[in-house]
C-alpha positions as CSV (number, residue, x, y, z in Angstrom):
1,X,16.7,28.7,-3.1
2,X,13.3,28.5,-2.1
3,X,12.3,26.5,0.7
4,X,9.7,26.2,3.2
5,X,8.9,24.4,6.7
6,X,6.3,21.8,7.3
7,X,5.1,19.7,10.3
8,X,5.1,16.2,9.0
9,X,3.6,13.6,11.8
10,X,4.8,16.2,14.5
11,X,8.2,17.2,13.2
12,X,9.4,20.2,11.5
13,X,10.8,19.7,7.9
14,X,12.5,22.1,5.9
15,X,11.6,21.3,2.0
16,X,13.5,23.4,-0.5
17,X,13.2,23.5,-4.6
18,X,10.0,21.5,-4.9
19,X,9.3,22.2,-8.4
20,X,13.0,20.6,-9.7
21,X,13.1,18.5,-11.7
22,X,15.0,15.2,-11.3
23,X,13.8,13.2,-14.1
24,X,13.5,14.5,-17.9
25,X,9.9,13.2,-18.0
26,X,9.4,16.1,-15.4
27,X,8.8,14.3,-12.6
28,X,9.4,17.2,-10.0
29,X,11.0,17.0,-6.3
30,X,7.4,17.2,-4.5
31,X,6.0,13.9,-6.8
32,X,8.7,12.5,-5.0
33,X,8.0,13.7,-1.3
34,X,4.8,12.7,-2.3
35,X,5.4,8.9,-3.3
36,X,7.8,8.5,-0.2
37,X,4.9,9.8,1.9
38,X,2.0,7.2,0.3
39,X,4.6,4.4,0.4
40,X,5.8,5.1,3.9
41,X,4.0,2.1,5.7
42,X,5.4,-0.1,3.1
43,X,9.3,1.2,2.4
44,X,9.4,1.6,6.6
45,X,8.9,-2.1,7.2
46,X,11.9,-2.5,4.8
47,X,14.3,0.1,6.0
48,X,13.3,-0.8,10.3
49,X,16.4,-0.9,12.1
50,X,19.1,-1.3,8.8
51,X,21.3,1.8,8.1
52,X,20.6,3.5,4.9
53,X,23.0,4.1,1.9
54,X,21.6,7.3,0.3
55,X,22.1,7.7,-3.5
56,X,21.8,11.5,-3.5
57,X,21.3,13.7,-7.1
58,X,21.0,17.3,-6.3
59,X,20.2,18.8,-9.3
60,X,18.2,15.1,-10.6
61,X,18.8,12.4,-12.7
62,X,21.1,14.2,-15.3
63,X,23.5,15.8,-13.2
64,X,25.6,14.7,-10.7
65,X,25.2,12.1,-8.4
66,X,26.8,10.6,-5.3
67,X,26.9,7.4,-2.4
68,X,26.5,8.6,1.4
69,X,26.8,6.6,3.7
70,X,27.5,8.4,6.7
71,X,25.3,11.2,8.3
72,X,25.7,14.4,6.9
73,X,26.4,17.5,8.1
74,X,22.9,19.1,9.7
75,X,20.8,16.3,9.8
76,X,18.1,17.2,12.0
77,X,19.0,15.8,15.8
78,X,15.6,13.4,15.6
79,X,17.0,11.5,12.9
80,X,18.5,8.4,14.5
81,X,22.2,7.4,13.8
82,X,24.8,5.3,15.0
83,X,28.6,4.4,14.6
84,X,29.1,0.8,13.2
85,X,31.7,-0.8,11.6
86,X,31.6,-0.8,7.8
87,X,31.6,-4.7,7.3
88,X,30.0,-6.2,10.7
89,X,31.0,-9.7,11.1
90,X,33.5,-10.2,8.7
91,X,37.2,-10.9,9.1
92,X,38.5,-7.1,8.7
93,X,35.4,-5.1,10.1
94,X,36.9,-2.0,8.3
95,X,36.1,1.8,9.4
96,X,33.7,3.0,12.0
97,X,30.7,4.9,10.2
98,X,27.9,6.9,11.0
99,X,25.1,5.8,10.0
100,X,22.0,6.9,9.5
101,X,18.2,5.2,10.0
102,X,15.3,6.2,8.9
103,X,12.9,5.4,11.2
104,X,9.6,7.2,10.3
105,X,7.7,9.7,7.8
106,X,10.0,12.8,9.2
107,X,12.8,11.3,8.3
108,X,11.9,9.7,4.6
109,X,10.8,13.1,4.2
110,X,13.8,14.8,5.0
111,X,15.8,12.1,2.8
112,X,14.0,12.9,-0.1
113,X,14.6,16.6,0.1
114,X,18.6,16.2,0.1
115,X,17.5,14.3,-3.1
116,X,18.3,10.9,-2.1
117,X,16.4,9.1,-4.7
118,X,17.8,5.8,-4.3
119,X,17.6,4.4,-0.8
120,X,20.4,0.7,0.0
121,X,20.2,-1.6,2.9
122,X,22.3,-4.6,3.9
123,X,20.9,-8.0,4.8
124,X,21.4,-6.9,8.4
125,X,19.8,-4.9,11.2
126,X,20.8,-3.3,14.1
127,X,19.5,-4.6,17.7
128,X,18.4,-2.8,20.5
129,X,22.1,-2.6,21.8
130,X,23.2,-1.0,19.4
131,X,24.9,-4.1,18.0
132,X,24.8,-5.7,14.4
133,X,22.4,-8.5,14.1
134,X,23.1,-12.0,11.6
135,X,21.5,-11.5,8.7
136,X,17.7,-11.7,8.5
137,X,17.2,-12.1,5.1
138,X,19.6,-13.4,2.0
139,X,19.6,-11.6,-1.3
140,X,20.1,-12.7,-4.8
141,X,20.3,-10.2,-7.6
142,X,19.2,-11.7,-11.1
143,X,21.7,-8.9,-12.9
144,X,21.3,-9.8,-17.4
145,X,23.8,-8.6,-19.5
146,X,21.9,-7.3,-22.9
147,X,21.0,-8.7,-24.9
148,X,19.6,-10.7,-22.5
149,X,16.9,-8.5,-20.1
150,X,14.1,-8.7,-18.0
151,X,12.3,-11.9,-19.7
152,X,15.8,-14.3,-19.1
153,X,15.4,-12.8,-15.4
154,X,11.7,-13.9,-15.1
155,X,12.6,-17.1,-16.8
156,X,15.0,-17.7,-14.1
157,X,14.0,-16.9,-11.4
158,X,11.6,-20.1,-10.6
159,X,14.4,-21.9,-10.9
160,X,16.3,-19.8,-8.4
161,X,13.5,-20.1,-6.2
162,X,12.8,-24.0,-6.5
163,X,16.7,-24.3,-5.8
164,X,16.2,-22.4,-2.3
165,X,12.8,-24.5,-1.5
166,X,15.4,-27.5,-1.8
167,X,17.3,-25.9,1.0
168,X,13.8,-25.4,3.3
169,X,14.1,-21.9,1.8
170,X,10.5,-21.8,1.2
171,X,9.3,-18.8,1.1
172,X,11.1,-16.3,-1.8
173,X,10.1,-12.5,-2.4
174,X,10.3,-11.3,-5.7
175,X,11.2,-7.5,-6.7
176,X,11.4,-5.9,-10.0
177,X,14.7,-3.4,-9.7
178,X,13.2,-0.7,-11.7
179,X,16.8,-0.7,-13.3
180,X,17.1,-3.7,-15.5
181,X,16.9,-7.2,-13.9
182,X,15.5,-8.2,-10.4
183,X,16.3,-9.8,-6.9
184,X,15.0,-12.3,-5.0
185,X,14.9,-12.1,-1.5
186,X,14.5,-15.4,1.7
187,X,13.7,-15.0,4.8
188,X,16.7,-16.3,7.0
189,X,16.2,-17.5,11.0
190,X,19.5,-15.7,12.0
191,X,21.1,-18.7,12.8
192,X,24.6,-18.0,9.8
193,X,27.3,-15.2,10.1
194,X,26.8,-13.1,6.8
195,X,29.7,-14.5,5.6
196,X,27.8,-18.0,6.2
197,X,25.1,-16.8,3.9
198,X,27.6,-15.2,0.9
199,X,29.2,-18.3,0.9
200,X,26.2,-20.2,0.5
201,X,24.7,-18.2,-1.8
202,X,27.7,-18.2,-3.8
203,X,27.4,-22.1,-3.8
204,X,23.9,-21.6,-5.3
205,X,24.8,-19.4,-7.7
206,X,27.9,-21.3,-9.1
207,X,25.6,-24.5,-9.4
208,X,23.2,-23.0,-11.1
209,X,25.6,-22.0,-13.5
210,X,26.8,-24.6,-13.9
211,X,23.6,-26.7,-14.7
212,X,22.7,-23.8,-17.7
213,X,26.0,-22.6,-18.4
214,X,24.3,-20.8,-21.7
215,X,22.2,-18.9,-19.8
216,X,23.7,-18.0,-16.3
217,X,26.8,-16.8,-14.5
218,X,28.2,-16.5,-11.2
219,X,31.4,-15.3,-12.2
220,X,31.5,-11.3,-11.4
221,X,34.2,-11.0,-15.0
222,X,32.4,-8.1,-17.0
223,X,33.5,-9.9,-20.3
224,X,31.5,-12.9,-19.5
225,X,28.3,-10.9,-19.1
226,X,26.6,-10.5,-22.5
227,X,24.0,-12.6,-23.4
228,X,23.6,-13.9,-19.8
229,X,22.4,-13.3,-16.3
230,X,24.4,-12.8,-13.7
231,X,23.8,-14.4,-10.3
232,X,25.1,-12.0,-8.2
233,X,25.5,-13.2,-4.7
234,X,28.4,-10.8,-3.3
235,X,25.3,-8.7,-1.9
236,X,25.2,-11.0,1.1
237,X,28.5,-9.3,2.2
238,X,28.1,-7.5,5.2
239,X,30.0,-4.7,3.8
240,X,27.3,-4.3,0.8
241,X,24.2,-3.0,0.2
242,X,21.1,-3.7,-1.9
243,X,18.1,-1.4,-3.4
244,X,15.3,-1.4,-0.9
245,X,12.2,-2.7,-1.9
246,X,9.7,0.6,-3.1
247,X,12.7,2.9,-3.3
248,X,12.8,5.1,-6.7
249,X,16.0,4.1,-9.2
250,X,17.9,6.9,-10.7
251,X,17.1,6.3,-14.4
252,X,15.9,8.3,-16.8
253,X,12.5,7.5,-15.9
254,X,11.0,7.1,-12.6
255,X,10.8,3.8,-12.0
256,X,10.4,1.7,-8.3
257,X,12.3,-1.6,-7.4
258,X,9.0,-2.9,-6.8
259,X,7.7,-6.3,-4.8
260,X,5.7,-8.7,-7.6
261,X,3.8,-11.4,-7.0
262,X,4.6,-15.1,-8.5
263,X,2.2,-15.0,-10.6
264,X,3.5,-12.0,-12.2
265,X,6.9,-13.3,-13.1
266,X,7.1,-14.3,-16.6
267,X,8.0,-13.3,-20.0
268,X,6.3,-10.1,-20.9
269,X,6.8,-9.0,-17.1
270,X,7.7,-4.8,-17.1
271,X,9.3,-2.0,-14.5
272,X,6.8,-0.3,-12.4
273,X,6.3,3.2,-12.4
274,X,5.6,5.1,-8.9
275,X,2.2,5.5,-9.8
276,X,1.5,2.1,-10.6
277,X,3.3,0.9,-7.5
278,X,0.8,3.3,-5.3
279,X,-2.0,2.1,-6.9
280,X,-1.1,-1.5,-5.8
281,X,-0.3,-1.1,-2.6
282,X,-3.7,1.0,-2.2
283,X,-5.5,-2.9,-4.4
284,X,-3.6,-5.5,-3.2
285,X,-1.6,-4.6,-0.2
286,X,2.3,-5.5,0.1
287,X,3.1,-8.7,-1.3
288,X,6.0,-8.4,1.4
289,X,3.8,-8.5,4.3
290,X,2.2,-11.2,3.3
């Protein structure tokens, strides 16, 4: 194994392997170091103060892959973690975990070297005292069963978002998943339990089904899917976790759940590459800051 040390905004990393290859388009381990590193202002915004679900493939794409969700084994002592209950807030709070946060360059660095290539987040963060916060933010995940795809999503999704202007939900984020479909995400005031908000959204979702019952589901039933997109509000669970906004999908291309702009969302609307996704942040700035 060959690996090397580097001082990365006053820490020492250890990067190992940087020429594999996680994706059969050979996109390489260091490509990824470096889109981590010239999204960092932008994927650190999203990840500040919520423990991170890794998606880890050691050997890339093809191989083997699996969820972590506590802190492994070694981490470096800088990187922060804490022990929190898997499902904050809700009835049964489940197991205590460790969980990690990636707070800075160092540590998005050092994630991407254990081959985490997908980073998840809840709707939550974590306070100063160490606490679970309500939610700041609800999710809705605009999931299509084929033959239905990305253009149903787009279609969609103003609809979504008119529904949640009804509701003072004015202001809606939208993000390409880099997988197949796309999620929406709403500012919240912190004000509702996350069960508050999974409830709601489910409301939302089941109405809006109900109003184009050709075209949309809420109902989770696999068997239901084709042809349609799914509303999937079960995100909102404490317990659950969502893409972050810039992270790479494991696909078999390299491809970003990336933040779009309104104007952007229509028919004809495709998945971002990394490169593409740099090159907009370095033009236009994060449509999520805005």
């Amino acid at each position: 194994m060959s690996e090397q040390w580097v001082v990365v905004a006053d820490r020492k990393v250890k990067l190992t392997n940087l020429d594999r290859v996680l994706y059969p388009t050979g996109f390489t381990k260091a490509e990824m170091i470096a889109y981590y590193t010239a999204v960092a202002p932008a994927i650190l915004a999203q990840l500040r103060d919520r423990p991170v679900t890794r998606i880890r493939y050691p050997e890339g794409v093809t191989g083997e892959r699996f969820f972590e969700k506590n802190t492994p084994a070694g981490a470096p002592e800088w990187v922060r973690h804490r022990r929190l209950p898997a499902s904050p807030g809700s009835d049964d709070e489940g197991t205590v975990l460790d969980l990690p946060f990636l707070d800075d360059l160092p540590a998005l660095v050092w994630s991407a070297n254990q081959g985490a290539i997908e980073l998840h987040t809840p709707q939550w963060t974590v306070g100063k005292n160490g606490r679970p916060r309500r939610p700041d933010r609800l999710v809705i995940d605009l999931d299509p069963g084929p033959p239905a795809g990305l253009d149903e999503c787009a279609r969609l999704a103003h609809r979504v978002r008119d529904r949640l202007a009804q509701d003072g939900l004015t202001t809606t984020f939208p993000v390409t998943s880099g997988s197949k479909g796309m999620q929406l995400y709403a500012p919240l005031d912190g004000r509702r339990s996350a069960m508050e908000v999974r409830d709601y959204v489910r409301d939302v979702a089941e109405e809006l089904a109900a109003e184009r019952p050709g075209e949309v589901l809420a109902n989770m039933k696999r068997t239901l899917r084709p042809g349609k997109v799914l509303l999937d509000w079960s995100q909102n669970h404490p317990a659950k976790t969502t893409v972050t906004p810039y992270s790479l999908r494991g696909k078999e291309e390299p491809r970003v759940a990336a933040p779009r702009t309104w104007d952007e969302v229509e028919p004809g609307m495709v998945h971002l590459g990394p490169d593409e996704v740099v090159d907009r942040l370095e033009r236009d700035g994060d449509p999520l800051a805005s």
